[in-house]
N, C-alpha and C positions, 0 to 999 in steps of 0.2 A: 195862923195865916199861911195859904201854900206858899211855897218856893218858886219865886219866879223865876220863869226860862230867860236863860242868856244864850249867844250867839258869840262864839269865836271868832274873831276878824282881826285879819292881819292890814297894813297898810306901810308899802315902803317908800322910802323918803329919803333925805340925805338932813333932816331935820328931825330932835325927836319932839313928840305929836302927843302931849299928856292928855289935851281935850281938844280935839277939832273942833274950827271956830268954821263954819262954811260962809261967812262972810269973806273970807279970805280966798275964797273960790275963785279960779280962772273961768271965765264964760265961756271960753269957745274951746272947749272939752269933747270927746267923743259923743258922750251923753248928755250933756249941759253940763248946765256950775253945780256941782258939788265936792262932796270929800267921798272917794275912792277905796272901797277897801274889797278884799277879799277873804273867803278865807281856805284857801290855797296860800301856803306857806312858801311854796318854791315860787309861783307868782308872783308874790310881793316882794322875793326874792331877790329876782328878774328886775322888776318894776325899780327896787332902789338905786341897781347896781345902773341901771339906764338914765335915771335920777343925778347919778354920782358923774356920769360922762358929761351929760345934758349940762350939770354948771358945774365945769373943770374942778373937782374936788375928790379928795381920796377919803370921803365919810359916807357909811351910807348908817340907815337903819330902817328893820321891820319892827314897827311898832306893835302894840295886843293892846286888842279893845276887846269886852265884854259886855255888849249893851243887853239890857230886859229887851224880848224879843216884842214885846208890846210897843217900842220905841224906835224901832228901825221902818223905813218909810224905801221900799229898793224898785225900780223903774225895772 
C-alpha cells in the first residue's frame, strides 16, 4: 500500500486542540466558520499569543496536526 501524504499544520490557541471539532466554529470569521490552521510556525505563533491577550490569560499554545492530504478541504 503507498504511503500517504500528510501536511504540517500548525494552529494557535490558548486551548490545546487534540482533534478539532468545527462545530465549535465561530461564524463570523474572516473566511467563514471553520478551524484555522497554518503551516507557518511563527504565524501560529503570533495567532496564540493574540489569543492569550484576546481572553486575559497567560497560556498560549501552537498545536501540530498531520492530516492525509486527501482529507484537507482549504478555500
Amino acid at each position: 500500500m503507498p504511503e500517504q501524504k500528510t501536511k504540517d499544520l500548525k494552529h494557535g490557541s490558548t486551548e490545546i486542540v487534540a482533534s478539532p471539532y468545527l462545530k465549535n466554529s465561530r461564524r463570523f470569521l474572516d473566511f467563514g466558520p471553520g478551524f484555522y490552521t497554518t503551516n507557518n510556525g511563527k504565524m501560529a505563533e503570533n495567532w496564540a499569543r493574540i489569543k492569550m491577550e484576546i481572553n486575559k490569560t497567560n497560556v498560549a499554545y501552537v498545536n501540530f496536526y498531520e492530516p492525509p492530504v486527501s482529507r484537507l478541504n482549504s478555500k
